[in-house]
Structure formats: structure tokens, C-alpha cells
C-alpha positions in Angstrom: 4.4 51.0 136.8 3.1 54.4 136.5 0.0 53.2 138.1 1.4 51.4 140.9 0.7 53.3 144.7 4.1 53.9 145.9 3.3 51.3 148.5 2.6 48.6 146.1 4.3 45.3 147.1 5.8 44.5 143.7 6.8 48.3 142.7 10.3 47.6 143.7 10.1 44.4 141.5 9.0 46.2 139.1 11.5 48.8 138.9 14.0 46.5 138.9 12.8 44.1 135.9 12.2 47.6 134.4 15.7 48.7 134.4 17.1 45.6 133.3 15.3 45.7 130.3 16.3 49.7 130.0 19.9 48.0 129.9 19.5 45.4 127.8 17.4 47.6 125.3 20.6 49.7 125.2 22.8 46.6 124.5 21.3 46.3 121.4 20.4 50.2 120.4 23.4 52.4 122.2 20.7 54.6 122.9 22.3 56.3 125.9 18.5 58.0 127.1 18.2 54.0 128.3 21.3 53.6 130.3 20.1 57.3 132.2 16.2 56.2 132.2 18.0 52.8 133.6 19.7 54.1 136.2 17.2 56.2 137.9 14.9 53.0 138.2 17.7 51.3 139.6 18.2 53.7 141.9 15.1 53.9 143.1 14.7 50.2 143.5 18.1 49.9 145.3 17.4 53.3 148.0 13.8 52.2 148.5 15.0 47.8 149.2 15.3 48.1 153.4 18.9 47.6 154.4 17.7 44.5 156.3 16.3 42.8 152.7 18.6 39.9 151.1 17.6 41.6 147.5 19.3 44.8 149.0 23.2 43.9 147.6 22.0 42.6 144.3 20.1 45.8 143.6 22.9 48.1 144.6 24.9 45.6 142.3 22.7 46.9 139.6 23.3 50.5 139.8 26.8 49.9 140.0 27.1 48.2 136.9 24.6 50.0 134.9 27.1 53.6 136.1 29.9 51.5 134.9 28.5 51.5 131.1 27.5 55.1 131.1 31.3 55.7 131.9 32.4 53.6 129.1 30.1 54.9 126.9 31.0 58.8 128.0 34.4 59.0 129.6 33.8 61.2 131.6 35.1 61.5 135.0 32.2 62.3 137.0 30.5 59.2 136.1 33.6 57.3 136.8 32.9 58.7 140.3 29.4 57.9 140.5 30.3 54.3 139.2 33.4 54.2 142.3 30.4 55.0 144.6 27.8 52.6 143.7 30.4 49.8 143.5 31.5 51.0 147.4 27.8 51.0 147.9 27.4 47.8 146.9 30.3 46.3 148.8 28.6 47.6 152.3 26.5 44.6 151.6 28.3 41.9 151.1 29.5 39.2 153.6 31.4 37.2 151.1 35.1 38.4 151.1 36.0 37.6 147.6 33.1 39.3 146.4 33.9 42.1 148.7 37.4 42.0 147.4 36.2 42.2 143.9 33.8 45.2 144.2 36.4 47.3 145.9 38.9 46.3 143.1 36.3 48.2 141.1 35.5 51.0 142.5 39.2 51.8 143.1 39.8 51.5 139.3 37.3 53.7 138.8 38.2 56.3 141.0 42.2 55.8 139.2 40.5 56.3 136.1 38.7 59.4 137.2 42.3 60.7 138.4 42.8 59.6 134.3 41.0 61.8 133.1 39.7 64.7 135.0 43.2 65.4 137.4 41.7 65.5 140.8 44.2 64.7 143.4 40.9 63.7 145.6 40.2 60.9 143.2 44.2 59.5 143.2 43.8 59.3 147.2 40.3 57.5 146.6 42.1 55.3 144.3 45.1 54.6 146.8 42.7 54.4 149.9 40.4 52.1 148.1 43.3 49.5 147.0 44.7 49.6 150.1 41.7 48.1 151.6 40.8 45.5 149.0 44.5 44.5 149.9 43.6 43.5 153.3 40.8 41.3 152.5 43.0 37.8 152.5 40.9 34.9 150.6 42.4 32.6 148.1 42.0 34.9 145.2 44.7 35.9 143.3 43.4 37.1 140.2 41.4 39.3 142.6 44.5 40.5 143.9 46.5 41.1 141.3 43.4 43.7 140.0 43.9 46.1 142.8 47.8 45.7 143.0 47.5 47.0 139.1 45.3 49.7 140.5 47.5 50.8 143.4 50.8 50.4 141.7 49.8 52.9 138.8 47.9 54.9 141.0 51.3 55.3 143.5 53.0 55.5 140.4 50.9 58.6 139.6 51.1 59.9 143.0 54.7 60.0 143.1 54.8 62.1 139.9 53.5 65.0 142.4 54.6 64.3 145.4 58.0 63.2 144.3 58.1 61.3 148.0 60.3 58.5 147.7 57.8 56.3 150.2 55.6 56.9 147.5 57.8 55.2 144.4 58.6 52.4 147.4 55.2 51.4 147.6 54.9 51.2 144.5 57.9 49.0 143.2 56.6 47.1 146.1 53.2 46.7 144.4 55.2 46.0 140.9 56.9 43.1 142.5 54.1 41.3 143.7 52.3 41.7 141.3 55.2 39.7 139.3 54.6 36.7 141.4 51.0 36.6 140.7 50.9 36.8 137.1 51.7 33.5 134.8 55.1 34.1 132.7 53.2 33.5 129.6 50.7 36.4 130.5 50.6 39.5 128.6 50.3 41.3 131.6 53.9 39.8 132.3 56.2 41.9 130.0 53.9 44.7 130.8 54.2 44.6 134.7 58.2 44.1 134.4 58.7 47.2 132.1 56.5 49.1 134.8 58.9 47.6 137.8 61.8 48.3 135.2 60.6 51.9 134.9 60.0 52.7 138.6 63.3 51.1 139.7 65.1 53.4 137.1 63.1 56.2 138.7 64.1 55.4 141.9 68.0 55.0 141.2 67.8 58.7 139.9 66.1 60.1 143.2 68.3 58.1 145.7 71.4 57.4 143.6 71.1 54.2 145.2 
């Protein structure tokens, strides 16, 4: 690679095939010096692809998940951002909605869990903003759905917690409830979701006394 002009016609190839074996190296080592020497060939590859180029998406795509495992491995909330950016990246370039559906569903949980863990009321709103759009993508998808309604039910969960606007615990509920008629009874997600609903409606009763 390193003697490559920067005009070559396979540099971006190479970078690519590059920092898919950076990634799959750290698969098997947890070295995290791969996952960062990964990334920035990645990167490269996916700013230097021309908007116009079909491989554009899928090299984006790349980034994205490659941020994702440094944020799994680390925790920490700036690389939960980078990872909610790359996967909005990504999701610029897509034309198939369920796809589109599933990479904001992403990044919006990413953005909650950097809210998680680092307290930003700029990430919560990210989160919220984010769900809110994957919700208006309509495509026969309801596992896809019921992702982001988990996302923007906690996240208005959290939101209420500071706002302590009742519109805010509404949405919410509202979230919890359909949510319930996605999931399969026999789910574990099932008993989870109705002590969640269970929890809000409580919280609601003692705000309204209604």
C-alpha cells in the first residue's frame, strides 16, 4: 500500500481489503491498535469512494461497524458518538428502506447509550430525533421496528426524568404499548417491556393523579 501513488486505481481497494483484515486480526488477538489502525484505513477508503460510486454505502458500512467494536470494547461515550455518526453516514446512502430503517435504529442506540454513559442531554435529543425518524420509514419490518421503539421508549423514559413534562412520559407509554404488540408473548423481551409500561403508567398516575 505504502507504495501506491495516491491516484492508484486499486488504492481504495486496497485500503479496504486492508482494514478488513485489521478487523478480523483483532477478532482473533483483541489487540485494540487493529481496530484504531482499522478504522483510519476505512476511513480513508470510505471519504476518498465518490458519492456517485455503488461501493460508496458499503464502505461507509465498514466504518460504522468497525466504530461500533471499538465502543464495545471501550465504553466510552465519545466512540458511541462516532459509531451514531458513521451509521447516519452510512444511511445517506442507502435507497432500500429496511436497510435505511435498520441503520438509523443503530445509530439512535448509540447515541442512547452515549446519553448511558457520559450524561449529555445533546446525545438523549440525538437519540429521540434519530428514533423518531427510523419510525417513519413504513416497510414490513417489525423486528426493525420494535428496535427503535425500545430505543425511544427508554430514551423518553430518560428524558422525562429531567424534564418531568408529562408529553414526555405520554410518548413514551405510547412507545411501551406498541412495542407490546410487536413482540411474541413467549419473548423475553415480553415480561421486560410490560414491567417498563407497568413502571411508566405508575409514574404517570403520580404526576396526573389520573
Amino acid at each position: 500500500l505504502q507504495y501506491l501513488p495516491a491516484d492508484h486505481p486499486d488504492r481504495l481497494s486496497f485500503l479496504t481489503n486492508l482494514g478488513g483484515a485489521l478487523h478480523g486480526r483483532f477478532g482473533r488477538t483483541g489487540n485494540l491498535d487493529d481496530i484504531d489502525r482499522s478504522i483510519v484505513l476505512l476511513t480513508e477508503a470510505a471519504t476518498s469512494t465518490p458519492d456517485s460510486s455503488p461501493n460508496k454505502f458499503r464502505r461507509l458500512r465498514n466504518v460504522a461497524q468497525t466504530r461500533r467494536i471499538r465502543y464495545d470494547v471501550t465504553g466510552d461515550p465519545h466512540d458511541a458518538r462516532l459509531a451514531a455518526a458513521a451509521w447516519t453516514a452510512a444511511a445517506a446512502f442507502t435507497t432500500d428502506l429496511a436497510e435505511l430503517k435498520g441503520l438509523l435504529s443503530m445509530a439512535a442506540r448509540h447515541h442512547l447509550r452515549a446519553y448511558e454513559v457520559g450524561g449529555l442531554a445533546t446525545d438523549l435529543a440525538e437519540a429521540i430525533n434519530v428514533a423518531r425518524r427510523g419510525l417513519e420509514i413504513e416497510v414490513g419490518d417489525p423486528p426493525g421496528t420494535a428496535e427503535i421503539l425500545i430505543t425511544l421508549a427508554g430514551a423518553l423514559n430518560d428524558l422525562f426524568r429531567s424534564s418531568e413534562d408529562v408529553n414526555d412520559l405520554n410518548e413514551a407509554i405510547g412507545a411501551f404499548e406498541k412495542l407490546l404488540n410487536l413482540i411474541p408473548s413467549n419473548s423475553p423481551n415480553f415480561p421486560v417491556t410490560l414491567d417498563n409500561l407497568s413502571g411508566a403508567l405508575k409514574q404517570r398516575f403520580r404526576v396526573t393523579e389520573d
